[in-house]
N, C-alpha and C positions, 0 to 999 in steps of 0.2 A: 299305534298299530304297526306302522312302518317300522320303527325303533324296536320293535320287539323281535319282529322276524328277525331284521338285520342282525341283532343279539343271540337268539338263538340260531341261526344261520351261522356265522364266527365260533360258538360256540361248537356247532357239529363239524365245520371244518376243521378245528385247531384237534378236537379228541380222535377225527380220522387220521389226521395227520400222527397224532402221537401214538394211534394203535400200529398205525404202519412202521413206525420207527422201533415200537415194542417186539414187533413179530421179525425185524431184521435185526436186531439184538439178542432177540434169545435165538432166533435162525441161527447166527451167529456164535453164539453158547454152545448150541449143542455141535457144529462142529467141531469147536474146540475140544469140548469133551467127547468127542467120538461117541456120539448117543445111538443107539441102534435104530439103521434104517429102517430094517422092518415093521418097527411099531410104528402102529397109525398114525398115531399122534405126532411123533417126531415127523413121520414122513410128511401130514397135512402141514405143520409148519414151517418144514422143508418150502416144500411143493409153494405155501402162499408167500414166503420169501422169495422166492425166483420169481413170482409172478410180480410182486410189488418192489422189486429193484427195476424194473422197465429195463432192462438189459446196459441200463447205464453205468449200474452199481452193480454189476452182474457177479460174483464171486469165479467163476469160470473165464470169464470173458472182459472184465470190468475196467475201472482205470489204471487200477496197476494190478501186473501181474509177476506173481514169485515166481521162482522154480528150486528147485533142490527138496532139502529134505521140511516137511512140515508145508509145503507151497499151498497146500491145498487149508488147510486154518488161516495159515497169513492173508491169504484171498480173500477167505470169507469177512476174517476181522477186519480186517484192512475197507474192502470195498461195500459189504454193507453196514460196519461205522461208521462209514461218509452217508451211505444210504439214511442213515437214521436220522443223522447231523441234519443234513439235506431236508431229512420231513419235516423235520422239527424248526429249523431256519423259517422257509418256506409257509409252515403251516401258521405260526406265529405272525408271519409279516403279513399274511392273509386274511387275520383273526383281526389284527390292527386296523387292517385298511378297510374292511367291513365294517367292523364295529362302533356304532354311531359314535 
């Protein structure tokens, strides 16, 4: 019984982890590709990208930052690919260390 939680427990942490890193990659995508803000859908996965960088990996704000021309993709790619890296790292070593 124990063994199963703990299984399926590892399990839902390791696929949060990798949706997170999913939605700061395509986050990430669509500023590359300059996708238009107004549509909902880019915007929702804007909007849950800033939310799920914890201002660590912040494309704005984050651990490194551009300037000149294209500053604002190099941001994005840049700081939440580490973002994703990071879930994915993290989400794994967490899956490990639960999992009977």
């Amino acid at each position: 019984m124990v063994t199963t939680i703990r299984a399926r427990l590892a399990q839902l942490i390791w696929l949060l982890a990798a949706l997170a890193a999913l939605v700061l990659a395509v986050g990430a995508l669509l500023i590359a590709l300059d996708a238009n803000r107004s549509n909902s859908l880019v915007d929702l996965v804007l909007r849950t990208a800033d939310y799920i960088d914890l201002d660590i990996f912040s494309r704005r704000d984050g651990i490194k930052q551009f300037t000149g021309d294209g500053a604002q993709v190099k941001n994005a790619l840049f700081n939440w690919g580490l973002g994703a890296i990071a879930y994915l790292i993290v989400g794994r070593l967490l899956d490990r260390i639960i999992k009977p």
